[in-house]
C-alpha positions as CSV (number, residue, x, y, z in Angstrom):
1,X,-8.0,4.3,8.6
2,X,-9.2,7.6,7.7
3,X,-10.7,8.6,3.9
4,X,-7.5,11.3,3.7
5,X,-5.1,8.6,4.1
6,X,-6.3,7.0,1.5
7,X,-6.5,7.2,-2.7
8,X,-9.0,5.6,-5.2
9,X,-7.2,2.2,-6.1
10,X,-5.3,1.9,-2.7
11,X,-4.6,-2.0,-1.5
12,X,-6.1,-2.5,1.9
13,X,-6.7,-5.1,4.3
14,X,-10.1,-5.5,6.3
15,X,-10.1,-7.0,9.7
16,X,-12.6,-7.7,12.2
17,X,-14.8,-7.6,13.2
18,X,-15.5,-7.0,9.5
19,X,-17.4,-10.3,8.0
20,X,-14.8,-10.4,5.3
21,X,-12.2,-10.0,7.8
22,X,-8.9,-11.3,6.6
23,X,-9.8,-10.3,2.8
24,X,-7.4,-7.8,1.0
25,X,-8.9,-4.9,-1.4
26,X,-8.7,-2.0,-3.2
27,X,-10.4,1.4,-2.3
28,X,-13.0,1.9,-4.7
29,X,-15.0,4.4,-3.3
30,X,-14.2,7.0,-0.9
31,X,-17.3,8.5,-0.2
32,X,-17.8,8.2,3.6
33,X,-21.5,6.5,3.7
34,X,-23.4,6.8,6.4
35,X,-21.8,5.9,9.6
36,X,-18.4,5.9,8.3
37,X,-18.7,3.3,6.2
38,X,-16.5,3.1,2.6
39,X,-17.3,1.1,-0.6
40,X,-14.6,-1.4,-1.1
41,X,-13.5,-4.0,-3.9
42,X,-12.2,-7.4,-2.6
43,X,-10.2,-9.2,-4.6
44,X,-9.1,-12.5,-2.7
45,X,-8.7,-15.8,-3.0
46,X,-10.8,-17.1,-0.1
47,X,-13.9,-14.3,-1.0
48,X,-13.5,-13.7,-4.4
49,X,-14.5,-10.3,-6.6
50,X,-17.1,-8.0,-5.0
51,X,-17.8,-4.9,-3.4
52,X,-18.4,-4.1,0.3
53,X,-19.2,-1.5,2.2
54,X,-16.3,-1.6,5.1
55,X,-16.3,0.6,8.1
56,X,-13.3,2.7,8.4
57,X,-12.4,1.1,11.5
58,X,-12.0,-2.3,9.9
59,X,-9.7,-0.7,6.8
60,X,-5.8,-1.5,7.9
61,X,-2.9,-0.6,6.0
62,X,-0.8,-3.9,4.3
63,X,2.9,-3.4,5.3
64,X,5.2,-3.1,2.2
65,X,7.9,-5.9,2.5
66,X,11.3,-6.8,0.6
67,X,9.1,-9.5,-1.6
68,X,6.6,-7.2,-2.7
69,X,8.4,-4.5,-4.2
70,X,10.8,-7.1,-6.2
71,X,7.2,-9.0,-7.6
72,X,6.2,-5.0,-8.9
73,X,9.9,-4.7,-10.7
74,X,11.9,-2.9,-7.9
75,X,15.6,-4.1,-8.2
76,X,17.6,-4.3,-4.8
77,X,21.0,-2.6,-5.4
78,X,23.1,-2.2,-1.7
79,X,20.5,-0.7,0.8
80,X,18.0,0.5,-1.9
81,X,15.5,-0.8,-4.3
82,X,15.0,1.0,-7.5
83,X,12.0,0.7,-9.8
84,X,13.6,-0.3,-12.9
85,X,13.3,2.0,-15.4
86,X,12.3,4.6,-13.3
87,X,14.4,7.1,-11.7
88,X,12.6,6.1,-8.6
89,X,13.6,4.5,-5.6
90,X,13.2,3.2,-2.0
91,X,16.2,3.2,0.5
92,X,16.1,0.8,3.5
93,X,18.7,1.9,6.5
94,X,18.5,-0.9,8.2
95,X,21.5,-2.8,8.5
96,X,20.9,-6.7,7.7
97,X,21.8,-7.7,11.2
98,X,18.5,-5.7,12.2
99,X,16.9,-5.8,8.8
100,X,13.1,-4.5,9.0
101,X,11.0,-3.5,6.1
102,X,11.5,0.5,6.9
103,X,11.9,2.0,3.7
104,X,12.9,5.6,3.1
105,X,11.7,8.4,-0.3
106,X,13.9,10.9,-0.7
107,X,12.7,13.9,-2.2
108,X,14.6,17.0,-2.3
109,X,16.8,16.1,0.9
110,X,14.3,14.9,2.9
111,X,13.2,11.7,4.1
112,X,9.6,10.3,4.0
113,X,9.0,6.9,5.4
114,X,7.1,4.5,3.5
115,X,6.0,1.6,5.6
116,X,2.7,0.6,3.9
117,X,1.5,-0.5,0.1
118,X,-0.9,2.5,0.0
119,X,1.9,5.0,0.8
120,X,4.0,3.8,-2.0
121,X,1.0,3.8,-4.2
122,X,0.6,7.2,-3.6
123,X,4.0,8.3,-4.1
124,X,4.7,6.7,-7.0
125,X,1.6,8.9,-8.4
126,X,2.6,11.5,-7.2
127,X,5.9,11.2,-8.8
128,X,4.1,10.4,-11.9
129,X,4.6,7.0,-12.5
130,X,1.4,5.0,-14.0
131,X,2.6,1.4,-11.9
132,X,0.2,-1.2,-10.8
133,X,1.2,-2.5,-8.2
134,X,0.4,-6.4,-7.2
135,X,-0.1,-7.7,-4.0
């Protein structure tokens, strides 16, 4: 992945040939070190807590599924899920005889797929919402 794709706080997954490979963590620092390396906090079961340095190479996105955005309080109503309390919401267009985790922000008429954790990290602060989100 590249540093612009990314915010501070971001989930992300590392893979290999990355030593930690497998471990999921949040962007902590986004400073490109030397050789295109970026300071990461892991926060996994099989690792624990600590911070790497992670080449960007071995930074992937975590795709956003159904499960994940009803653990972090998105309601499902017909084809959309809505962040309760929010006047924010995800739509998926997929019928449920071809159901994939495609999910849809629309903002002022147009349509901005959101496929990844990061992405709807990022929108929701851009929209303003202060949400956590749990992986």
């Amino acid at each position: 992945m590249n540093a612009n794709e990314l915010m501070i706080g971001d989930w992300v997954k590392i893979q290999e040939p990355d030593k930690y490979a497998g471990a999921i963590g949040r962007v902590n620092s986004l400073t490109s070190l030397e050789g295109g390396y970026f300071a990461i906090n892991i926060q996994d079961p099989q690792f624990g807590y600590l911070v790497t340095e992670v080449f960007c190479d071995d930074i992937a996105p975590i795709p956003l599924t159904a499960g994940m955005l009803e653990k972090n309080g998105f309601v499902r109503f017909g084809t959309s899920y809505v962040l309760e309390g929010e006047h924010f919401g995800l739509e998926n267009p997929s019928s449920p005889d071809d159901y994939k985790d495609n999910y849809w922000l629309r903002i002022g008429g147009k349509g901005h797929n959101i496929l990844y954790v990061h992405q709807l990290q990022n929108a929701l602060r851009l929209a303003d919402i202060n949400k956590e989100i749990t992986i």
